[in-house]
N, C-alpha and C positions, 0 to 999 in steps of 0.2 A: 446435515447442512441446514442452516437456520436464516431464514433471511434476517434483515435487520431489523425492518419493521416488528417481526415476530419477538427477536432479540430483546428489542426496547419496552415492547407493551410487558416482559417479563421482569426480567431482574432486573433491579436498578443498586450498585453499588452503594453504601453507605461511605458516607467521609467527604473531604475537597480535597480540590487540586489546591489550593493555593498553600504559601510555604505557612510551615509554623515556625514555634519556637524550636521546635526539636525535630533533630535530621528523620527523615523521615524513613522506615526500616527497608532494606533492599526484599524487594521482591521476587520471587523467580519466575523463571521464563515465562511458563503457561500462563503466571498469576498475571504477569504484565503486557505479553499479548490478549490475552484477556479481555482487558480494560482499551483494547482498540475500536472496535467495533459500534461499542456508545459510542466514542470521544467521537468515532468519524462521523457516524449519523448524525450525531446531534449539528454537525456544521455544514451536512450536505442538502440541499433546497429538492424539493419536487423529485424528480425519475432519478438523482444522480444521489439522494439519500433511500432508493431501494436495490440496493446491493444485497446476493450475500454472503455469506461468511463460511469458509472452511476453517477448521481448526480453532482453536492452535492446535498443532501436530509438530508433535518436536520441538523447532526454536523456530516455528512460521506462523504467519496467516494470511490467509485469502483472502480477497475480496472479488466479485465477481462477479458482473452483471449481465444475463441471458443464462442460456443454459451451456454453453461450451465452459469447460473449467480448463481449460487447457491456456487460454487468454485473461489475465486476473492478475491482480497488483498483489502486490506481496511485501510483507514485510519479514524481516528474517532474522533474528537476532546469531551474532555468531562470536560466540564467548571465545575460541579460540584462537581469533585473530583480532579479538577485542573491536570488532567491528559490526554495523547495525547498517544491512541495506535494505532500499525499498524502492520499489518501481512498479514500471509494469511489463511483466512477462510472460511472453508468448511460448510456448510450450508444447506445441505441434509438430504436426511434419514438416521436416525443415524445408522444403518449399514454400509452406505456408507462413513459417516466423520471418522469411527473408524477403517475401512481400507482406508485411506487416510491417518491417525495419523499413525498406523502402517506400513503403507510404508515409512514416513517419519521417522520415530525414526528410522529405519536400518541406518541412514546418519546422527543421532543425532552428531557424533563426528565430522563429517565433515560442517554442519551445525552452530553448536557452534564456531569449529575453523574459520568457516570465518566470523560469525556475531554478536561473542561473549555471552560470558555468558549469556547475559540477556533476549536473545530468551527463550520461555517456547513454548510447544506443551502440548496441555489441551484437556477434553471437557468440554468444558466451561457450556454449559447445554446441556439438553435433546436430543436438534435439532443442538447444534453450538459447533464445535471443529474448533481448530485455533493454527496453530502457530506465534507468536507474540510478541511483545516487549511493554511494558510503558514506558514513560517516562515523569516529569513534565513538564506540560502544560506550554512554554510560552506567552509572547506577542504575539499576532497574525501578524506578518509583513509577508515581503515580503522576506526580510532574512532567517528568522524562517523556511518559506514556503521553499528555495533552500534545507538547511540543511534537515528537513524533507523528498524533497522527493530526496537528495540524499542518505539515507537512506533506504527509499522506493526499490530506483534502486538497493542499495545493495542485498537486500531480492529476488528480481525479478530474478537478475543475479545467485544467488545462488538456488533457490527453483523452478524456473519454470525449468531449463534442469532437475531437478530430476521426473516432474511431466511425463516427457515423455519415460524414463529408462523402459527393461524390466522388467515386472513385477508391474509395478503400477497401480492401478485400474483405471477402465473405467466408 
C-alpha cells in the first residue's frame, strides 16, 4: 500500500487528458485504475489529498484514509454488467457498517443535494454496506479516468468531513 503523497513524488504518467485528433486507444482495467490515484490527489486540498491507495486488485481500488481498510471509497470497474461503481464502503462487522449507514442517512438530504440523486446508501450484503453511485461503464481512457475520479473527489469532499462530525462512530 502506497500513500498518495508517496505515489505523486514518484511516477508521473506521460501524455494529457484532453481529446485529440484520434480516439484515444482503450486501456485495461489495471492500466485505468491506475491513472486514479494522480487524478484524485492532484484535486484533493491539505489532509483530504493524503489518502492511500490499495490496488488496483482486480477491477478495484482503494482509497483510504487512517489505518482501518475496512472503511475506503472504492471504485470498481465491472466489465460484466457493463457497469462502473464508486463510493464509499464500509466493510466490517456488520454492527458496525449499520452504524455508519445510520450516521450517514441523518445527512441523506445534504448528501443528495450535493451529489445528486443517484447516490444510494445500502447494505449491500451481510458483511458490505456502501454508499454509492453506478453508472455505464465506458471505454476505458484516460479521459474516462479524469471524469471518474473527479467524481470520485466529489464524494471524498462531501462524505469524508461527515465521517469525523460529533457523534459518528469509531
Amino acid at each position: 500500500m502506497t500513500s498518495y503523497r508517496q505515489l505523486a513524488t514518484g511516477r508521473r504518467r506521460r501524455g494529457s487528458l484532453g481529446r485529440s485528433a484520434s480516439p484515444e486507444p482503450e486501456l485495461r482495467i489495471k492500466e485505468f485504475l491506475a491513472l486514479l490515484p494522480e487524478l484524485v490527489g492532484q484535486q484533493l486540498p491539505g489532509p483530504l489529498g493524503d489518502f492511500r491507495v490499495r490496488g488496483p486488485v482486480f477491477s478495484l481500488v482503494a482509497f483510504y484514509y487512517g489505518e482501518d481498510l475496512r472503511i475506503h471509497y472504492e471504485v470498481w470497474v465491472q466489465r460484466r454488467t457493463n457497469r462502473l461503481e464508486m463510493g464509499l464502503h464500509f466493510e466490517a462487522e456488520p454492527e458496525v457498517n449499520a452504524r455508519w449507514l445510520a450516521h450517514y442517512s441523518r445527512y441523506a438530504t445534504h448528501i443528495l443535494a450535493a451529489l445528486g440523486p443517484g447516490v444510494e446508501g445500502e447494505q449491500w450484503t451481510e458483511r458490505w454496506t456502501r454508499l454509492h453511485e453506478t453508472q455505464t461503464l465506458e471505454p476505458l481512457s484516460a479521459a474516462y479516468a479524469a471524469r471518474v475520479a473527479a467524481r470520485l473527489v466529489a464524494f471524498v469532499r462531501v462524505l469524508e468531513p461527515l465521517r469525523s462530525v460529533q457523534g459518528a462512530p469509531r
